[in-house]
TIVO-2410 file (N, C-alpha, C; in nm, 3 decimals):
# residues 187
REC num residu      c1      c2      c3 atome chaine
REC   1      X   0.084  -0.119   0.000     N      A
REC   1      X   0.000   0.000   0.000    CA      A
REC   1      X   0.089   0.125   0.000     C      A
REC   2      X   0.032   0.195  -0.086     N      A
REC   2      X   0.138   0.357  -0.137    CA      A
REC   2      X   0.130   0.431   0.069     C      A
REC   3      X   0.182   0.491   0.039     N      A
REC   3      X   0.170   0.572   0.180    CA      A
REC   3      X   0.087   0.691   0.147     C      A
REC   4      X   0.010   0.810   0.216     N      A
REC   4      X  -0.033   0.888   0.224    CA      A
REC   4      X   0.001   1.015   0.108     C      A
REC   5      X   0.122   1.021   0.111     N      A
REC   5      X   0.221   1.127   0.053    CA      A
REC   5      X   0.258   1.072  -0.136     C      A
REC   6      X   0.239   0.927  -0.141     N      A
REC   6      X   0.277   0.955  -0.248    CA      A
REC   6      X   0.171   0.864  -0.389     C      A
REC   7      X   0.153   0.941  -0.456     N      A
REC   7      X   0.058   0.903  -0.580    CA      A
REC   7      X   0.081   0.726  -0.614     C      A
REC   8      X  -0.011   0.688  -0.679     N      A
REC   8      X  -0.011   0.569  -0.776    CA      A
REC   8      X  -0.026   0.586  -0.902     C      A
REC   9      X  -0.041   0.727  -0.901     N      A
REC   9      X  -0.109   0.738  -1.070    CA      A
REC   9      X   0.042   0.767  -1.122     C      A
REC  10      X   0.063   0.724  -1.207     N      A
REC  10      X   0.244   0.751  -1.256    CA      A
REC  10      X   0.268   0.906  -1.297     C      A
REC  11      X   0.154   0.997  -1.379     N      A
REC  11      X   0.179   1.128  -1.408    CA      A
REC  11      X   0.171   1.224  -1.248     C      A
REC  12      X   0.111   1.170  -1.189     N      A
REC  12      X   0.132   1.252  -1.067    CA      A
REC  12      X   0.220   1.259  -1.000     C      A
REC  13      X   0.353   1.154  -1.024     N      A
REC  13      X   0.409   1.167  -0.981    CA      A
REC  13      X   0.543   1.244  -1.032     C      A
REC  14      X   0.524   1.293  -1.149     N      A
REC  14      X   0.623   1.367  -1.211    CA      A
REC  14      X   0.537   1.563  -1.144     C      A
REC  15      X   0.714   1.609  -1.133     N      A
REC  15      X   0.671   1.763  -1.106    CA      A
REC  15      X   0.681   1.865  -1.212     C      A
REC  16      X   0.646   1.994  -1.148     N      A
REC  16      X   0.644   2.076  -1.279    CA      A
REC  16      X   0.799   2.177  -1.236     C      A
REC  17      X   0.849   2.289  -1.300     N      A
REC  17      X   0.980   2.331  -1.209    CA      A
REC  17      X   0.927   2.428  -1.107     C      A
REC  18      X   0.825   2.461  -1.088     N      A
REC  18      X   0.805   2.558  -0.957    CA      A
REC  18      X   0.746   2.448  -0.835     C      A
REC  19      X   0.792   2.346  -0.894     N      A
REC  19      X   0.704   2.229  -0.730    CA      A
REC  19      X   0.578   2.113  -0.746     C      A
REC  20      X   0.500   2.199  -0.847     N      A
REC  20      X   0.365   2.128  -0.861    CA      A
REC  20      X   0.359   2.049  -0.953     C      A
REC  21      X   0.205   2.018  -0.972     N      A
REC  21      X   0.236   1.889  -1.044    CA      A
REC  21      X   0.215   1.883  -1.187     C      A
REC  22      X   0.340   1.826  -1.261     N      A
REC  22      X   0.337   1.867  -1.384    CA      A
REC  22      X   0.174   1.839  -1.474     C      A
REC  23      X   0.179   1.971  -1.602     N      A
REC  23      X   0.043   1.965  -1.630    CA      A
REC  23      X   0.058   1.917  -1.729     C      A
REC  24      X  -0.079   1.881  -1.852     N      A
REC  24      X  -0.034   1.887  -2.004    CA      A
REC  24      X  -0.016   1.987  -2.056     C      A
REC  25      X   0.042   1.944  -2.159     N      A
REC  25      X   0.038   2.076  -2.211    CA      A
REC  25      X  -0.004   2.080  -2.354     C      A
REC  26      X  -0.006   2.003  -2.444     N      A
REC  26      X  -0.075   1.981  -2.566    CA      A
REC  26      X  -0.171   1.843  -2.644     C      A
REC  27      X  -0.249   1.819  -2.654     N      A
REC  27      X  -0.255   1.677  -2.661    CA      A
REC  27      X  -0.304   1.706  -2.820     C      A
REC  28      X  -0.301   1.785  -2.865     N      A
REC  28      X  -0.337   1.806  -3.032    CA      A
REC  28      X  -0.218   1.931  -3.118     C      A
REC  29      X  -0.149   1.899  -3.123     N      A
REC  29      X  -0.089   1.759  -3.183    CA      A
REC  29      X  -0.031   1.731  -3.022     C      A
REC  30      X   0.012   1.597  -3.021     N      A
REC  30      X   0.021   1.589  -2.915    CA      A
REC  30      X   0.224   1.565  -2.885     C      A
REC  31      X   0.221   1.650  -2.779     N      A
REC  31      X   0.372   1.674  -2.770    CA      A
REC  31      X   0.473   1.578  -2.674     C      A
REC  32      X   0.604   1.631  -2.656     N      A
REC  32      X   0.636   1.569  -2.572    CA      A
REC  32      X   0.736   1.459  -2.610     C      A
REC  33      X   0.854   1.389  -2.545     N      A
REC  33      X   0.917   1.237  -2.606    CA      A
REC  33      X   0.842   1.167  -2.624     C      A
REC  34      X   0.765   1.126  -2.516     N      A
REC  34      X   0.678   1.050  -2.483    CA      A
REC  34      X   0.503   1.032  -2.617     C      A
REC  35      X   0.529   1.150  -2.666     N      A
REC  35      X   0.388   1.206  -2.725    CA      A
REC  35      X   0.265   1.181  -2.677     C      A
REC  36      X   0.236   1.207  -2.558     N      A
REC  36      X   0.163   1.173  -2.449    CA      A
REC  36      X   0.105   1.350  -2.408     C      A
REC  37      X   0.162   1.419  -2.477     N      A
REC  37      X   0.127   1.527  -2.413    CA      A
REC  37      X   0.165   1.644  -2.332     C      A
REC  38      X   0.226   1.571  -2.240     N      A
REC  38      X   0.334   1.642  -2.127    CA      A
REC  38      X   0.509   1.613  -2.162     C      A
REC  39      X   0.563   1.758  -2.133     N      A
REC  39      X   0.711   1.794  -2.161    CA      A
REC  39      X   0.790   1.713  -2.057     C      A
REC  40      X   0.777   1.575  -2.030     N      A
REC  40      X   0.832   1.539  -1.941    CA      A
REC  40      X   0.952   1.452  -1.976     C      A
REC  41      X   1.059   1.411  -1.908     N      A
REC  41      X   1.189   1.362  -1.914    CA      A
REC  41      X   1.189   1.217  -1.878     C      A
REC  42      X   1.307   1.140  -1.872     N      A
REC  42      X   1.317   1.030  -1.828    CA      A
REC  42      X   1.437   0.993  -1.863     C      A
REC  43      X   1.506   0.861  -1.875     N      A
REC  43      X   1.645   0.854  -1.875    CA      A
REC  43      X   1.671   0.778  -2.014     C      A
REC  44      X   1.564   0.772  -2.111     N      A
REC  44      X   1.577   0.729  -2.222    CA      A
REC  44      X   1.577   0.867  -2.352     C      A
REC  45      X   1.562   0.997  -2.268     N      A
REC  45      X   1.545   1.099  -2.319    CA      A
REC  45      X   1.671   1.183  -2.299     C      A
REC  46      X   1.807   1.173  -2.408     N      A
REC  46      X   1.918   1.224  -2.372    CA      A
REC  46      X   1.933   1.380  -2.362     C      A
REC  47      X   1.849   1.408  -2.459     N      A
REC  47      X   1.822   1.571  -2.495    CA      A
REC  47      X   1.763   1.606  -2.366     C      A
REC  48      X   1.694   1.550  -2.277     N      A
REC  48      X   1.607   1.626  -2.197    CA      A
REC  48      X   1.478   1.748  -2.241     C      A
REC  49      X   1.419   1.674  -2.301     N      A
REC  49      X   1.331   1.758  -2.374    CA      A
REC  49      X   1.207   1.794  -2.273     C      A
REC  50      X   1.238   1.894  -2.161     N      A
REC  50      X   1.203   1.918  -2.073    CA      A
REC  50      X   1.147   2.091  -2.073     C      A
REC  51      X   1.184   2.157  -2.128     N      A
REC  51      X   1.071   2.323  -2.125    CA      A
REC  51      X   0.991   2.286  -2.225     C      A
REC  52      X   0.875   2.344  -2.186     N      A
REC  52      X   0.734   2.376  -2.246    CA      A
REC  52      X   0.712   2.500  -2.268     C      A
REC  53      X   0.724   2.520  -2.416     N      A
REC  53      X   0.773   2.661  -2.532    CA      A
REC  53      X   0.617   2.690  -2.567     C      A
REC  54      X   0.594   2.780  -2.607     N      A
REC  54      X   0.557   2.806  -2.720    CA      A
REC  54      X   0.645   2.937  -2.821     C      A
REC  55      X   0.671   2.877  -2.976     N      A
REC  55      X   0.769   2.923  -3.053    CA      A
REC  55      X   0.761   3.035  -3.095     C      A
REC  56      X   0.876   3.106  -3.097     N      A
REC  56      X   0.802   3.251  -3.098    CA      A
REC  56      X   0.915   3.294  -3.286     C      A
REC  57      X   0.821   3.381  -3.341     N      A
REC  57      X   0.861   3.422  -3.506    CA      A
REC  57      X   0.995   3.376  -3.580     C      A
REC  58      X   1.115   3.430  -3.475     N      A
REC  58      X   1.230   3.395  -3.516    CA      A
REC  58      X   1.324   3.309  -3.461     C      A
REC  59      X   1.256   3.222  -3.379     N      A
REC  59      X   1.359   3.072  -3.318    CA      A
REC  59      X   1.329   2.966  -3.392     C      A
REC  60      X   1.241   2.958  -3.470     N      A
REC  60      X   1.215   2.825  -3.559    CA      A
REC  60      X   1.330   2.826  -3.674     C      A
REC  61      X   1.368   2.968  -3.726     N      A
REC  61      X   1.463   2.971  -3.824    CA      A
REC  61      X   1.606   2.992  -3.760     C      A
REC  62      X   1.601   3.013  -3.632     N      A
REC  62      X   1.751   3.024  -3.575    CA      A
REC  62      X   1.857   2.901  -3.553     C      A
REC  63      X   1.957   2.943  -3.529     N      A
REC  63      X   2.072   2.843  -3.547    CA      A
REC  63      X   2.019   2.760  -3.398     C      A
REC  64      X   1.962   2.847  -3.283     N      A
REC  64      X   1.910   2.711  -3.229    CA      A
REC  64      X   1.812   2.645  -3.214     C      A
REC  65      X   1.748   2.653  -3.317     N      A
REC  65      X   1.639   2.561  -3.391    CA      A
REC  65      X   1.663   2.401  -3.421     C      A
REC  66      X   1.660   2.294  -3.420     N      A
REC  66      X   1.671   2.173  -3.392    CA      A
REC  66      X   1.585   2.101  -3.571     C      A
REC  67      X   1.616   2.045  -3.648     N      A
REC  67      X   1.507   1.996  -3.788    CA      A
REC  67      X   1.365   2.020  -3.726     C      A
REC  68      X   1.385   1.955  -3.673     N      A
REC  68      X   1.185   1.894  -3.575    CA      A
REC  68      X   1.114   2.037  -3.538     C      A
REC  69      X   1.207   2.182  -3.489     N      A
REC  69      X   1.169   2.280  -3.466    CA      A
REC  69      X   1.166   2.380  -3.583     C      A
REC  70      X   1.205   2.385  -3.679     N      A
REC  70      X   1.206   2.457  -3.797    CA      A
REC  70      X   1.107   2.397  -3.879     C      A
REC  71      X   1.019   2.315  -3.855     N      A
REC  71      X   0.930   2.283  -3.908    CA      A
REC  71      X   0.842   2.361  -3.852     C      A
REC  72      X   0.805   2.345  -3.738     N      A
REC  72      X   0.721   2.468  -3.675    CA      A
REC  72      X   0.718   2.630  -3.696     C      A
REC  73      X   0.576   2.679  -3.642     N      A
REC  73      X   0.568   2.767  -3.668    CA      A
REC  73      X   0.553   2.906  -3.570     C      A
REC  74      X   0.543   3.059  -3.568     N      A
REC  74      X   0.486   3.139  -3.444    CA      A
REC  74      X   0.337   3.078  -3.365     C      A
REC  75      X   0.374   3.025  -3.229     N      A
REC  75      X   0.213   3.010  -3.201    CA      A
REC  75      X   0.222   2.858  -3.169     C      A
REC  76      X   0.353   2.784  -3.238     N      A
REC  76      X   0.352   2.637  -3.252    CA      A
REC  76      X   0.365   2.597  -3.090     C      A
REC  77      X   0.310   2.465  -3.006     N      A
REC  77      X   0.365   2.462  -2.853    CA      A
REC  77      X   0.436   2.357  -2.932     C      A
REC  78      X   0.555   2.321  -2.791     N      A
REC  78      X   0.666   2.197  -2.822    CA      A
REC  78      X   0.693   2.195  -2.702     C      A
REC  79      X   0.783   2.063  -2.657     N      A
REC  79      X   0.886   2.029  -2.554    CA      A
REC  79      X   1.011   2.063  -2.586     C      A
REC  80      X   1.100   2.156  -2.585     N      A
REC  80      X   1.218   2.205  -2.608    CA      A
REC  80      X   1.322   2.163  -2.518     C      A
REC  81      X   1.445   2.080  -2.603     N      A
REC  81      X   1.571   2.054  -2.525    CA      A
REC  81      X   1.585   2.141  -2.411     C      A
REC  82      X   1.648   2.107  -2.283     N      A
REC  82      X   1.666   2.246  -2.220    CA      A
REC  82      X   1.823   2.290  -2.227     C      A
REC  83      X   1.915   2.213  -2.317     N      A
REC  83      X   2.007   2.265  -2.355    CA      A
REC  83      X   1.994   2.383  -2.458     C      A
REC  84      X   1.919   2.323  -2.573     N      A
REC  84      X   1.878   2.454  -2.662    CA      A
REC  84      X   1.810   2.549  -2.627     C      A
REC  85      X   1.737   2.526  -2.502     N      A
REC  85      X   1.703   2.699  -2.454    CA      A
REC  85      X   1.802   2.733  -2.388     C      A
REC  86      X   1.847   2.681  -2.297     N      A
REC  86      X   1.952   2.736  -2.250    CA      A
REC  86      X   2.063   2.828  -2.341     C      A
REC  87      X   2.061   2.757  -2.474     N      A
REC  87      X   2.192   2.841  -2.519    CA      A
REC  87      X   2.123   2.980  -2.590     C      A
REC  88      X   1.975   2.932  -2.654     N      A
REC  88      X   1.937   3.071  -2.708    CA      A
REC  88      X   1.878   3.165  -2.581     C      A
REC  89      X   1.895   3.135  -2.512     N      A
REC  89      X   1.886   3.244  -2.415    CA      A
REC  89      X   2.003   3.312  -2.321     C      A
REC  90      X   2.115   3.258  -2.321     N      A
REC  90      X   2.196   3.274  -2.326    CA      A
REC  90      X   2.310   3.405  -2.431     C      A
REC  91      X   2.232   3.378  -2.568     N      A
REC  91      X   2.301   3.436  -2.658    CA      A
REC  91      X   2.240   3.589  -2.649     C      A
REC  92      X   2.066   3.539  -2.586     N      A
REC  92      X   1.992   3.677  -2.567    CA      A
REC  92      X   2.067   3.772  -2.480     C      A
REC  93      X   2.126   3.689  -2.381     N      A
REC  93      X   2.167   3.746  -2.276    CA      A
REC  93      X   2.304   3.837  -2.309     C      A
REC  94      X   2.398   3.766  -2.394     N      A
REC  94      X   2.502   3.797  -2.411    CA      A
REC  94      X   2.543   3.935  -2.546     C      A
REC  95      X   2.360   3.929  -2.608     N      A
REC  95      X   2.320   4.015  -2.708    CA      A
REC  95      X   2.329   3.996  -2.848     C      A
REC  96      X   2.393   3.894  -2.863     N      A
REC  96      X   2.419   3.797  -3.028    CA      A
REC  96      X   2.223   3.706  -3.044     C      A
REC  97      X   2.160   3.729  -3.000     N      A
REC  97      X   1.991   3.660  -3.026    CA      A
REC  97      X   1.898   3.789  -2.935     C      A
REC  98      X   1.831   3.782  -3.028     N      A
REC  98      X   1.648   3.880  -2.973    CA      A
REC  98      X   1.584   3.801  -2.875     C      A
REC  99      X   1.606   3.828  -2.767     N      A
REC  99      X   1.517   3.850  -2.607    CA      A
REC  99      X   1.389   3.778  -2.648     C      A
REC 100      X   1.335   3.869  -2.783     N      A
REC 100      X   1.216   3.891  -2.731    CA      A
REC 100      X   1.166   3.736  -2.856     C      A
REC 101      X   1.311   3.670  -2.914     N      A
REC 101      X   1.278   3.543  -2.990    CA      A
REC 101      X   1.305   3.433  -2.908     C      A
REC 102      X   1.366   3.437  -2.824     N      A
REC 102      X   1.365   3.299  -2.757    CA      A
REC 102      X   1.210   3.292  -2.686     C      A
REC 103      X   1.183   3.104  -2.745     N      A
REC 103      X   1.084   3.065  -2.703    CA      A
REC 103      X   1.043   3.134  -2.553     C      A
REC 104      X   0.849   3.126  -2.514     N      A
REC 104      X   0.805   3.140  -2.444    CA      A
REC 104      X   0.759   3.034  -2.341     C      A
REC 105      X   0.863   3.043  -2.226     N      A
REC 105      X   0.816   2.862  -2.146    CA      A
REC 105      X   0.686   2.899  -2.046     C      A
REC 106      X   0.625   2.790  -2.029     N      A
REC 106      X   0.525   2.757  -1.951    CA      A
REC 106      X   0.517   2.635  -1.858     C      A
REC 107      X   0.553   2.755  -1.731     N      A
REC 107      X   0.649   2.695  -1.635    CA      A
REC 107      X   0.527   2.556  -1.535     C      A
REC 108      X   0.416   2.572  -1.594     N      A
REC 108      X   0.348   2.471  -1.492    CA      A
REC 108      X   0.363   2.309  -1.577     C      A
REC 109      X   0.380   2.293  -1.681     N      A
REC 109      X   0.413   2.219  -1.779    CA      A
REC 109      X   0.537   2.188  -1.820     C      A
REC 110      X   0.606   2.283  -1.789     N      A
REC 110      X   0.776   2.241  -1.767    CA      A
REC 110      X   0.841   2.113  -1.686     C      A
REC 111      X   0.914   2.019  -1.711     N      A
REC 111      X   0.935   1.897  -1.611    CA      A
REC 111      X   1.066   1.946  -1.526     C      A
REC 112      X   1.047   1.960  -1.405     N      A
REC 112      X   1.171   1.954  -1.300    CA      A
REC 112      X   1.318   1.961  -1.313     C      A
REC 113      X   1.338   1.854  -1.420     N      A
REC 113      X   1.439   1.798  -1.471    CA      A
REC 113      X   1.494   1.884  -1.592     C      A
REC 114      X   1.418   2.024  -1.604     N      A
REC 114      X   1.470   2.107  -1.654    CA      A
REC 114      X   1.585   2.246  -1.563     C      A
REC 115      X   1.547   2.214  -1.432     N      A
REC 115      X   1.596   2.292  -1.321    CA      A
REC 115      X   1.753   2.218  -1.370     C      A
REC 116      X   1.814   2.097  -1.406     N      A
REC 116      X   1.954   2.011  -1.415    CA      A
REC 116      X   2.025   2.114  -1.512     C      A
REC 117      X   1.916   2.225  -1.615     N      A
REC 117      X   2.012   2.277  -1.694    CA      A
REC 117      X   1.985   2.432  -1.690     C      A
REC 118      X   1.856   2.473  -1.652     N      A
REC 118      X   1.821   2.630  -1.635    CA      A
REC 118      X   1.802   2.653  -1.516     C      A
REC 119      X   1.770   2.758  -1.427     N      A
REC 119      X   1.717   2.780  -1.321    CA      A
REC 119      X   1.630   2.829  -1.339     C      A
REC 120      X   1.529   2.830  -1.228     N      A
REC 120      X   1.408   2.855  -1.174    CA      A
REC 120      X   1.392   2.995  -1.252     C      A
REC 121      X   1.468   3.108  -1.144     N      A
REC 121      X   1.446   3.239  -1.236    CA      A
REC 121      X   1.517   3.254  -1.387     C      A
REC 122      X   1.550   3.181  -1.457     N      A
REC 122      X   1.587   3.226  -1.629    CA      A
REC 122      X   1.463   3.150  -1.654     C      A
REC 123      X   1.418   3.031  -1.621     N      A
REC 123      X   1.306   2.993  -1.696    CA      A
REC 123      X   1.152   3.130  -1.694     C      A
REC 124      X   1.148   3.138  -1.563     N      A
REC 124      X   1.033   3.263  -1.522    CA      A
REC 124      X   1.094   3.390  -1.583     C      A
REC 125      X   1.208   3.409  -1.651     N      A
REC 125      X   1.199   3.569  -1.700    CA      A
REC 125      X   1.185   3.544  -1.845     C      A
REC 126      X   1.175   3.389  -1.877     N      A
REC 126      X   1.084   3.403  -2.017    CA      A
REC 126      X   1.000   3.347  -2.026     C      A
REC 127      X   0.896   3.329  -1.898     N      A
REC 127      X   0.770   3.316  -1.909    CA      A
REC 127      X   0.669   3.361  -1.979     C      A
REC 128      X   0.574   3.293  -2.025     N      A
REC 128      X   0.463   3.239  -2.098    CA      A
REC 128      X   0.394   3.428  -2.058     C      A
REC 129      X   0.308   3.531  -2.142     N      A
REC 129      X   0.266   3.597  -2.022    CA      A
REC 129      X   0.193   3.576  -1.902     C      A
REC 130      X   0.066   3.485  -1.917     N      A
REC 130      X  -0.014   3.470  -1.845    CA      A
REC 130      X   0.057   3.437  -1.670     C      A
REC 131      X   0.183   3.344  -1.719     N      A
REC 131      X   0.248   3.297  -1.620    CA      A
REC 131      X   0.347   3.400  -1.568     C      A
REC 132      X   0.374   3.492  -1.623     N      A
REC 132      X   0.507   3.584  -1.613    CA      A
REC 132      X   0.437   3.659  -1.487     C      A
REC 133      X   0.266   3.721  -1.521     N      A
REC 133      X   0.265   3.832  -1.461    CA      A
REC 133      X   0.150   3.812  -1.369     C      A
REC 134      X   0.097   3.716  -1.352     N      A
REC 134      X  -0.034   3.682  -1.247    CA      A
REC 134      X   0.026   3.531  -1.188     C      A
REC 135      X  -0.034   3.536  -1.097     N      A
REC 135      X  -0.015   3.410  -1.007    CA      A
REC 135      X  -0.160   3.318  -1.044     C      A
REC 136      X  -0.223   3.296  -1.149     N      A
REC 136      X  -0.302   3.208  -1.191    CA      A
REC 136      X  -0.238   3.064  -1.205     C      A
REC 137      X  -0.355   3.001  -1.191     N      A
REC 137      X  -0.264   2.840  -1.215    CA      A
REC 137      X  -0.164   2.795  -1.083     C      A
REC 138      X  -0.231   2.951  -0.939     N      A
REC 138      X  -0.150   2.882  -0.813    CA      A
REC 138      X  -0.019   2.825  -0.840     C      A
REC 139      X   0.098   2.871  -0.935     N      A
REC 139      X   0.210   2.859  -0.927    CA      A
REC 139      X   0.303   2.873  -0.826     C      A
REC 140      X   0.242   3.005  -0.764     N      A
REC 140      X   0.341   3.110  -0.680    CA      A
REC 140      X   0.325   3.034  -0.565     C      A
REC 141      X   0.174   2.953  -0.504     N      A
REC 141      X   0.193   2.877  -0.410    CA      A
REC 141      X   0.268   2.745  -0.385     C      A
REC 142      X   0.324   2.699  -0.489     N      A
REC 142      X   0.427   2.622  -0.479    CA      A
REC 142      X   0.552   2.655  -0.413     C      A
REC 143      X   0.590   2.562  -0.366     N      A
REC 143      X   0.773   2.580  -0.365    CA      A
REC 143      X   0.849   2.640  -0.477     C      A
REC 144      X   0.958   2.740  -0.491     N      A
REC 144      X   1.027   2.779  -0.571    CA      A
REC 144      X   1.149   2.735  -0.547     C      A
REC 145      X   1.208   2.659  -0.627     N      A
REC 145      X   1.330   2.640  -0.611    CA      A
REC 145      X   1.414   2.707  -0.532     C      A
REC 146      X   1.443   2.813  -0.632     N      A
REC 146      X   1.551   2.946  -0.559    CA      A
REC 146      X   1.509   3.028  -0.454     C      A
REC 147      X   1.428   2.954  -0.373     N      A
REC 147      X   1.390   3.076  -0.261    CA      A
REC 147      X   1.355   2.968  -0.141     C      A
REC 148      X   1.438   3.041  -0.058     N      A
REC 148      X   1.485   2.986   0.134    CA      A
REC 148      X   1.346   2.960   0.173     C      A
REC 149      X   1.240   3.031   0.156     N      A
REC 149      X   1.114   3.024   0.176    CA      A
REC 149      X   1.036   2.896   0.198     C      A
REC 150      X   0.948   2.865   0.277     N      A
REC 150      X   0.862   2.728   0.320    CA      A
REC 150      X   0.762   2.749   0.195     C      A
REC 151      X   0.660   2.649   0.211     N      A
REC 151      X   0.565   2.604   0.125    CA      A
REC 151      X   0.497   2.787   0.195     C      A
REC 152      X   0.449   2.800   0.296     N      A
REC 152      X   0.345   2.895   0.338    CA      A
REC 152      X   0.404   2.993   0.449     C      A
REC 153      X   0.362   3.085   0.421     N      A
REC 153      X   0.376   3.201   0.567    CA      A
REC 153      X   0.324   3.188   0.662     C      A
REC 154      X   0.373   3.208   0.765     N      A
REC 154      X   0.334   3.189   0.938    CA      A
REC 154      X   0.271   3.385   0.895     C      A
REC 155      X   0.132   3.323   1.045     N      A
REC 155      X   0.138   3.473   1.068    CA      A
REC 155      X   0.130   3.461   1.213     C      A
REC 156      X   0.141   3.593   1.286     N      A
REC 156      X   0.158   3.589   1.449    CA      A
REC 156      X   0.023   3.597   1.461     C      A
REC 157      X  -0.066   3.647   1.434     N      A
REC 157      X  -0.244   3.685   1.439    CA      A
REC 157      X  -0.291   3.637   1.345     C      A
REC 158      X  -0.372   3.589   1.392     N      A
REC 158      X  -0.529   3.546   1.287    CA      A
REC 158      X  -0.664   3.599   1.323     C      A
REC 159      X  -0.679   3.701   1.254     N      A
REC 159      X  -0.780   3.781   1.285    CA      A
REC 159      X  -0.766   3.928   1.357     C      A
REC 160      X  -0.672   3.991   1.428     N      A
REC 160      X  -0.626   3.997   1.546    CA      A
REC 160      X  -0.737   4.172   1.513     C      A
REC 161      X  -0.715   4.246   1.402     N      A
REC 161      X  -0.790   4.342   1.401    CA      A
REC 161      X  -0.913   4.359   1.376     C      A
REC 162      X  -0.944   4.196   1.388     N      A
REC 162      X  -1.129   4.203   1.309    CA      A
REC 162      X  -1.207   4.196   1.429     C      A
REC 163      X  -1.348   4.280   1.459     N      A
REC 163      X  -1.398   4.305   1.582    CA      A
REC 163      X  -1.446   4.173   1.601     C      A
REC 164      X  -1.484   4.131   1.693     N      A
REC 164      X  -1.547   3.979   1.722    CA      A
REC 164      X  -1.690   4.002   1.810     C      A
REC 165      X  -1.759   3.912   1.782     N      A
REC 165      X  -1.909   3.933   1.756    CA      A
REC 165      X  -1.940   3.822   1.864     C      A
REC 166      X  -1.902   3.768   1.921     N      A
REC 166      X  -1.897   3.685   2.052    CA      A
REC 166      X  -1.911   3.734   2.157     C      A
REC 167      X  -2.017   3.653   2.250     N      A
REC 167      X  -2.033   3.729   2.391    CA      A
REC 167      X  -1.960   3.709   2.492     C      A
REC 168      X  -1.907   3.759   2.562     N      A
REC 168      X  -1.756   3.743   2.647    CA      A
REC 168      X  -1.680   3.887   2.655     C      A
REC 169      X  -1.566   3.924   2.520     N      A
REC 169      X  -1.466   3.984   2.511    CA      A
REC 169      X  -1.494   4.064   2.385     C      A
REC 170      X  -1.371   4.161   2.316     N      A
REC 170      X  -1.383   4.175   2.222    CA      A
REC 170      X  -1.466   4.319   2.192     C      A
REC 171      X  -1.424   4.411   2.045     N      A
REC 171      X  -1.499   4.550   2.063    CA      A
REC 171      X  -1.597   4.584   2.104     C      A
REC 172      X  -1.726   4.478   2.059     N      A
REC 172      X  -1.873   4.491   2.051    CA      A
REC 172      X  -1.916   4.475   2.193     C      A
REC 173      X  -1.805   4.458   2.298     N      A
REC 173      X  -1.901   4.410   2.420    CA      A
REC 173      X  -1.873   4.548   2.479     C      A
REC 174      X  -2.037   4.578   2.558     N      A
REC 174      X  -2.101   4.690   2.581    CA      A
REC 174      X  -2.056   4.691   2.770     C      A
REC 175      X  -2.061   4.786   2.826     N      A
REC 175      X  -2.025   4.792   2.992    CA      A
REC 175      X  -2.122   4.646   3.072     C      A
REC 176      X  -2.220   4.631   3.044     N      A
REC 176      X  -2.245   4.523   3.088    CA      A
REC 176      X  -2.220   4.401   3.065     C      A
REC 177      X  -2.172   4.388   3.008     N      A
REC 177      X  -2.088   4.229   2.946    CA      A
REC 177      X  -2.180   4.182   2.796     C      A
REC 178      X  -2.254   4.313   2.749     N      A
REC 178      X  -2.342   4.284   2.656    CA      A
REC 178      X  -2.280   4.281   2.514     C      A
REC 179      X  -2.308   4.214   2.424     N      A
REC 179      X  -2.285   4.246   2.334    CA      A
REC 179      X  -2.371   4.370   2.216     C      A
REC 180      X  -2.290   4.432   2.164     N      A
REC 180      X  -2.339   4.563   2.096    CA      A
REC 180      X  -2.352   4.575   1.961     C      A
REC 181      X  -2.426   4.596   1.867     N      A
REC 181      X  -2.357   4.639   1.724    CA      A
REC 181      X  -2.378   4.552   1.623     C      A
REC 182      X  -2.509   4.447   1.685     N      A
REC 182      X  -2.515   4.315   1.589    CA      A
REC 182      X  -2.670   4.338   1.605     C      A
REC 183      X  -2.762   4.247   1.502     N      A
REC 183      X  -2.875   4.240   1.462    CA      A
REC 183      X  -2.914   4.102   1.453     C      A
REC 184      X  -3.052   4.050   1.465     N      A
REC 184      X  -3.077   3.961   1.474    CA      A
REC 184      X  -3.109   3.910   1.630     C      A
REC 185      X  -3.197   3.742   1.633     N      A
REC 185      X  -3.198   3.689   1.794    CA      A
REC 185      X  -3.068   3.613   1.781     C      A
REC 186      X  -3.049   3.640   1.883     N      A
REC 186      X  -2.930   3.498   1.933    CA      A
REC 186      X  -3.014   3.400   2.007     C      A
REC 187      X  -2.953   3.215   1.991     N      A
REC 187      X  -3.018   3.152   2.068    CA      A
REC 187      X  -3.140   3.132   2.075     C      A
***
């Protein structure tokens, strides 16, 4: 019997690179080594075809374009080596490739095993927009790699400035131990 903590279903048990659990990401056409859908890795997959792109105008014709990717088009999704992003983003970086041509990853669909060749933040500063600039898809509540940070924030108070409507303590209670400021019967 599995224990509490860990899946039986085999895709659940693969992650995405911010923690969670990897998603699909195309099933028409359907992507991936695997062609199953999801950008996920394994040890029969030397390339590591691990970021989840979508191709943007001028990386399909660039030198790090791959045959299989120059077939594609602006708009096309794929599982992208994460060596070959790595280097065209890299070149962005270094100013020999357009920023704004290296593929667009989509980091909830991305496999883990892309963290072995990019990090956390180069993958998120060429995030997907949707993913770049809203916390939709509960990304942000994941674990982030690169950050000391727990799953969740402690707080010292819960509640601590909201008046309380209970008879006892609290703003609403009146000199007689009454409560004040509410409507309705009690009891």
């Amino acid at each position: 019997m599995a224990n509490p903590q860990t899946s039986t279903k085999p895709m659940m048990q693969h992650k995405n690179v911010a923690g969670g659990m990897l998603a699909l990401f195309s099933k028409n056409p359907p992507v991936g080594v695997y062609k199953d859908g999801y950008c996920r890795s394994g040890d029969d997959d030397k390339d590591n075809h691990s970021i989840a792109v979508t191709i943007t105008p001028h990386f399909s014709k660039s030198e790090y374009a791959t045959p299989d990717i120059e077939k594609l088009k602006e708009g096309d999704r794929t599982c992208l080596a994460a060596q070959h992003f790595a280097d065209a983003m890299r070149a962005a970086e270094e100013g020999k490739f357009d920023k704004a041509a290296v593929p667009k990853v989509h980091l909830h669909a991305s496999h883990d095993k892309a963290l072995e060749v990019v990090s956390y933040k180069d993958l998120k500063k060429y995030a997907a927009e949707p993913e770049a600039f809203t916390q939709q898809g509960r990304q942000e509540a994941h674990h982030v790699p690169d950050s000391n940070r727990g799953l969740a924030r402690q707080s010292q108070s819960i509640g601590g400035d909201q008046p309380t409507l209970a008879p006892g303590a609290g703003k609403n209670q009146g000199k007689a131990g009454e409560v004040t400021g509410t409507s309705g019967q009690r009891g």
